[in-house]
N, C-alpha and C positions, 0 to 999 in steps of 0.2 A: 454290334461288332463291326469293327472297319475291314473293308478286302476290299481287292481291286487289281489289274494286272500288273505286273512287275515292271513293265516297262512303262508305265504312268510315269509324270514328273512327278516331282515333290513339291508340295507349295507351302508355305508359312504356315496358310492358313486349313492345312491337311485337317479332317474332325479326327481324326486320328491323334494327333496331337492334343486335343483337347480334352484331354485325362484328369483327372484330379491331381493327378500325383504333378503333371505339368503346370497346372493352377498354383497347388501348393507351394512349386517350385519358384513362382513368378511372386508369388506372396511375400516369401522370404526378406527380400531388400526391405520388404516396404517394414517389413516386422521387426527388421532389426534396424531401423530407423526411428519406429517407436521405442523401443527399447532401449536403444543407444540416448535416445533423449529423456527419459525417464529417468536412466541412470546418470544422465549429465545432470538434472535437476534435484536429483534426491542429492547429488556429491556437494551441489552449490546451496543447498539451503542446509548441510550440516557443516559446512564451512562458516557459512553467515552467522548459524547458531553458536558454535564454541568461539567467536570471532565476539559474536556479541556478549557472551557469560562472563569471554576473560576480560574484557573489557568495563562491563560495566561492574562487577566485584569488584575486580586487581588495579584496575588503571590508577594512577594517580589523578586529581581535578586539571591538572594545565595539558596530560595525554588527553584525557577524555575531550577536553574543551578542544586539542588542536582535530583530533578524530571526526568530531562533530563538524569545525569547520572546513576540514575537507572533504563533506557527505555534501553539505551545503553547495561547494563549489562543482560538486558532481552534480548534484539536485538543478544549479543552475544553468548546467548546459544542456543539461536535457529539456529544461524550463524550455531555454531560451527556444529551442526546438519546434515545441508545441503550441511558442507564443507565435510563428511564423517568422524567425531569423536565422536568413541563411547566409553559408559563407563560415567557415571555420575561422577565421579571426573574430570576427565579431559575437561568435560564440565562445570563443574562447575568454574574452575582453566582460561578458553577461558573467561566465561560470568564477573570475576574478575579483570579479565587486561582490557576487553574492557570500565567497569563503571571506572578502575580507571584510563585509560587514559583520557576517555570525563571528569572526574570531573577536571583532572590536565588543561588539552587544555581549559576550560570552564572558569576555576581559573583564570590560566597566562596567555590565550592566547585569550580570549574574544575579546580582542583588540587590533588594532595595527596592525603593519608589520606582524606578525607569521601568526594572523588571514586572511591578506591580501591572503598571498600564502597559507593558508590552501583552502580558498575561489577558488584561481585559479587554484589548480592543480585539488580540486574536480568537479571544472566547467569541464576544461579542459579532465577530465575523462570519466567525462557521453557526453558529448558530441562527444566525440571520438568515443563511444563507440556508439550515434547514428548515426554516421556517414555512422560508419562499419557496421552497420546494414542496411540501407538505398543502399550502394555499392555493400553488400554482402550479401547473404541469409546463417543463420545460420545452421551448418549441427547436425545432432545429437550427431556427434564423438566430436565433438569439448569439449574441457572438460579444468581439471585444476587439480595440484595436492590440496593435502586439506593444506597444509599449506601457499601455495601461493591465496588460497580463505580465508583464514584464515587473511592473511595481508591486503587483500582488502575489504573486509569484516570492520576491524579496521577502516581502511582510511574510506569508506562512511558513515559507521555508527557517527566514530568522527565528520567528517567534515558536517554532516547532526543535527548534535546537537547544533553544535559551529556556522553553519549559522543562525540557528533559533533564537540562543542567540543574533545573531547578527542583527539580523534584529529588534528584538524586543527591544533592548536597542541601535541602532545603528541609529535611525532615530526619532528626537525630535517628541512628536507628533502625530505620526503616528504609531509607531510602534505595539501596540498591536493589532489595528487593521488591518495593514501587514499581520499579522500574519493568522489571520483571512481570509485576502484577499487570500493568498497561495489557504488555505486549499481548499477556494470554489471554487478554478480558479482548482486545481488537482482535486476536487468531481465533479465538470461540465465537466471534461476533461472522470472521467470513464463514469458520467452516458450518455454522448452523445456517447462516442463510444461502449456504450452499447446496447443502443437503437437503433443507426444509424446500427450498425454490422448488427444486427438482421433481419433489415428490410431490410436494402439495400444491404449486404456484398456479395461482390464476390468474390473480390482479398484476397487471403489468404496473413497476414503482414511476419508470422515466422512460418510455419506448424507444422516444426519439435519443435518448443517446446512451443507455443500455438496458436490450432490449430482452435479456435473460433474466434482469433481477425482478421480484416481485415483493409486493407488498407482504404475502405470508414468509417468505424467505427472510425480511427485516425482523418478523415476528420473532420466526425462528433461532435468528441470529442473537435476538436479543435476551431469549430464552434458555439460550447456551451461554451467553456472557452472564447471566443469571447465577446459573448452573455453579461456574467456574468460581464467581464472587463467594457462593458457598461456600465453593471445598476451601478454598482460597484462608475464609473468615474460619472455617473450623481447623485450618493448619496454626494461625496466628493466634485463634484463643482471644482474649479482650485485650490483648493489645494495641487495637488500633481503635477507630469508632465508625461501629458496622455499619451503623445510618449515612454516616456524613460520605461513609468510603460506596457507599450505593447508590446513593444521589449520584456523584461524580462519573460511579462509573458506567450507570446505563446511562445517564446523558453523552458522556464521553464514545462508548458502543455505539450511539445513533448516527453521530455526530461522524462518527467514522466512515459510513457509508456514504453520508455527502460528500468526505473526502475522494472516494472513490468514482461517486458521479461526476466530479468536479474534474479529476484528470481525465474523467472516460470523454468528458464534452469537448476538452479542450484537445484529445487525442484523436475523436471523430473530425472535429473543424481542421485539419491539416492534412487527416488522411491518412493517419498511423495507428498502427495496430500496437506499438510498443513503442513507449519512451525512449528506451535505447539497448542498450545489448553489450551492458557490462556486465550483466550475470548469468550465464550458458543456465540455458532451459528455464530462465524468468523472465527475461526484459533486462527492463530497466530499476535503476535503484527508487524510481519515483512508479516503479508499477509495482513494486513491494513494500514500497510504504507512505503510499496515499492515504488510507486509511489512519495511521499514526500522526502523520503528518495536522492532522485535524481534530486529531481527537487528544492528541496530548495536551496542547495550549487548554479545552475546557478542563481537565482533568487536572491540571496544576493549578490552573486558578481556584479552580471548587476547593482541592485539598492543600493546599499550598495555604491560599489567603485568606480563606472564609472559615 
């Protein structure tokens, strides 16, 4: 218990004041700063979700296409960001070519041969690219100048717009719900190897450029995208072909993660914690769909063309 003579000062730091209920009281801000951000992030990810149901059900083919090209032209400023380009005109001048190539590619190239090779070299890319990860452990030097991230940058962003075009107009039928199917086969893919990291993780995946994921978390992640293909396959019944649509989509789930390395490395090399901060309590539009980004182009090639 605190006492002391009445004609003592008071000092800030009196133990008298240092009560729980004063602790509690100082906790407060901080608690409702958590929770103020919680409730910012849950408002903006059910905004994105009925944004994206009415959209990819209802929209017409030339909305969805112009929608698409301006995700693109957000995609690109944020690119241009993380490529090392600074100066608001000149990002502004990146996020301009990259909406008006995806609306040109979306236009003429929706279909057909172009689309074909747009489809295989972006498979072709990410895959490569999980390969080299898979053989080889990424170093932190490893880097890129900014105009040749600039061009790559172009190529997946394009070719991630024009599969999704493709998928969704590319299959009588089915297609909107594809679409659909993607999204929750990548959303089961983070939150298992979310969960599974956590609990189980020992093997570190990429240290040097993120350093929470683990190899049993990929397991995990893949095991829920597993999961999902089931319930998914026993909604649909034989109307689709389970083999061909499993292939596609644990490849496409793998493939997804490299997505994810792939912004985390290019986000480490500049210094940023978050692509940008167009969506209260996510980031950016490129820290919410990295993963998609990567995994769609293999998953419309696989069921698209093959």
């Amino acid at each position: 218990m605190c006492s002391g003579r009445i004609s003592r000062p008071t000092s800030s730091k009196d133990p008298c004041n240092t009560s729980p209920g004063a602790s509690a009281a100082s906790a407060k801000p901080e608690n409702r700063s958590v929770e103020k951000a919680l409730e910012s992030r849950i408002i903006t990810a059910l905004a994105m979700l009925g944004i994206f149901l009415g959209l990819t059900f209802f929209a017409s083919d030339a909305v969805y296409a112009l929608v698409l090209g301006l995700l693109t032209a957000v995609a690109g400023w944020e690119w241009s960001l993380m490529a090392g380009v600074r100066g608001e005109r000149p990002r502004q001048v990146v996020a301009f070519v990259y909406g008006l190539v995806a609306l040109f590619c979306l236009t003429f190239w929706a279909a057909g041969e172009p689309l074909r090779w747009i489809l295989l070299a972006a498979a072709v890319f990410w895959l490569g690219v999980l390969v080299l990860l898979t053989l080889k452990p990424v170093r932190d030097h490893l880097g890129a100048p900014s105009l040749r991230l600039l061009v790559t940058g172009l190529f997946v962003c394009v070719a991630a717009v024009t599969s999704i075009q493709a998928v969704r107009s590319g299959v009588e039928g089915h297609s909107s719900w594809l679409i659909l199917y993607v999204c929750m086969i990548i959303w089961s893919m983070d939150t298992g190897a979310y969960f599974v990291g956590r609990r189980f993780g020992r093997t570190k995946l990429a240290p040097s450029i993120s350093p929470g994921k683990t190899r049993e978390g990929v397991y995990g992640g893949l095991a829920f995208a597993f999961v999902m293909h089931l319930l998914s396959m026993s909604v649909a019944g034989g109307h689709v072909d389970g083999v061909k649509l499993l292939v596609a989509t644990l490849l496409a789930a793998a493939v997804s993660i490299v997505g994810d390395l792939y912004e985390s490395r290019m986000k480490r090399g500049v210094d940023l914690k978050d692509s940008g901060h167009i969506l209260p309590g996510h980031g950016g539009l490129l820290d919410r769909l990295d993963g998609i980004i990567a995994a769609v182009p293999v998953f419309a090639f696989l069921w698209v063309w093959l």
